[in-house]
N, C-alpha and C positions, 0 to 999 in steps of 0.2 A: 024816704025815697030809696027804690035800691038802685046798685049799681047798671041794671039790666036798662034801666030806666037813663041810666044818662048815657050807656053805653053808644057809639056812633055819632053823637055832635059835635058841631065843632066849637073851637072855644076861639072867641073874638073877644079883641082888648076895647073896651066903648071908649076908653081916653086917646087909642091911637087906630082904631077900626083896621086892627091891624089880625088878622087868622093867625093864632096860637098854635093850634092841631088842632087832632080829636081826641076826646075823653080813653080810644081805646088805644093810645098812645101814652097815657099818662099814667104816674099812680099816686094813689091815695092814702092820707095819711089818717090813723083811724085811732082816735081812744079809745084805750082798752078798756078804760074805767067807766065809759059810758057809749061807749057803742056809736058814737056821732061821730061824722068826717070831721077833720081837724085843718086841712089843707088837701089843695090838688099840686101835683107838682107835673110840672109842664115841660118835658123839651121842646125846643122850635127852634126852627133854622140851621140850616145844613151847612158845615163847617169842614174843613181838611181834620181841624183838628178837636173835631166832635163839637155837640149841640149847649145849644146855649139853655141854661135849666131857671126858671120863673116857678114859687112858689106863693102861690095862692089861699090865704085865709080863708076859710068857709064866707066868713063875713064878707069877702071881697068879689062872690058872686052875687050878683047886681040882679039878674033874671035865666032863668029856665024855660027856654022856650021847644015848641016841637023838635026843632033841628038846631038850635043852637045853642051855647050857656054864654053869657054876655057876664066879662070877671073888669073889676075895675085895676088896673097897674100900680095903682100909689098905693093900695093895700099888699103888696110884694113884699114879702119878704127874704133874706137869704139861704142859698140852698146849702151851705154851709152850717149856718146858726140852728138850721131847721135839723140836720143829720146828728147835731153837737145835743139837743136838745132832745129827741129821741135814742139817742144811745143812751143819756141820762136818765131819760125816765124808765129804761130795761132795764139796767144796774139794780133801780130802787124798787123794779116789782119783781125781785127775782121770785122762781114758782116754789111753793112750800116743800113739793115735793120732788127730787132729783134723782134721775139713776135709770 
């Protein structure tokens, strides 16, 4: 699936039918070692002191539909442990070649 493909839907929570955004408000997290999405990461909800961020396991979308992607909540992870776990895995593929 590319992204062209999910670009413009919205993202609904099915455990709280609750509108997330849109995919073209979010970003994705992409292994490098195999080319597959790894999670969505979601802001929603407008705050004085900025958005609230939900992190989405691949696994945790539920269905792909024309206009919408239906992600289940209790598959969330942290957007914290997810940034801590990605800077980790840059460290360890640093590129052979530098300069």
């Amino acid at each position: 699936m590319r992204y062209s493909d999910l670009a413009g839907k919205e993202i609904i929570a099915v455990d709280e039918g609750i509108r997330l955004g849109v995919v073209d408000h979010t970003d994705l997290v992409i292994n490098t070692r195999t080319g597959e999405v790894d999670s969505i990461i979601i802001p929603y909800g407008r705050r004085l002191w900025g958005n609230k961020v939900v992190v989405i396991p691949w696994r945790g979308i539920t269905k792909i539909g024309r206009d919408f992607i239906i992600v289940d909540l209790s598959t969330a992870t942290d957007y914290g442990d997810t940034l801590r776990r990605i800077e980790a895995g840059q460290r360890r593929n640093k590129p052979l070649f530098s300069g």
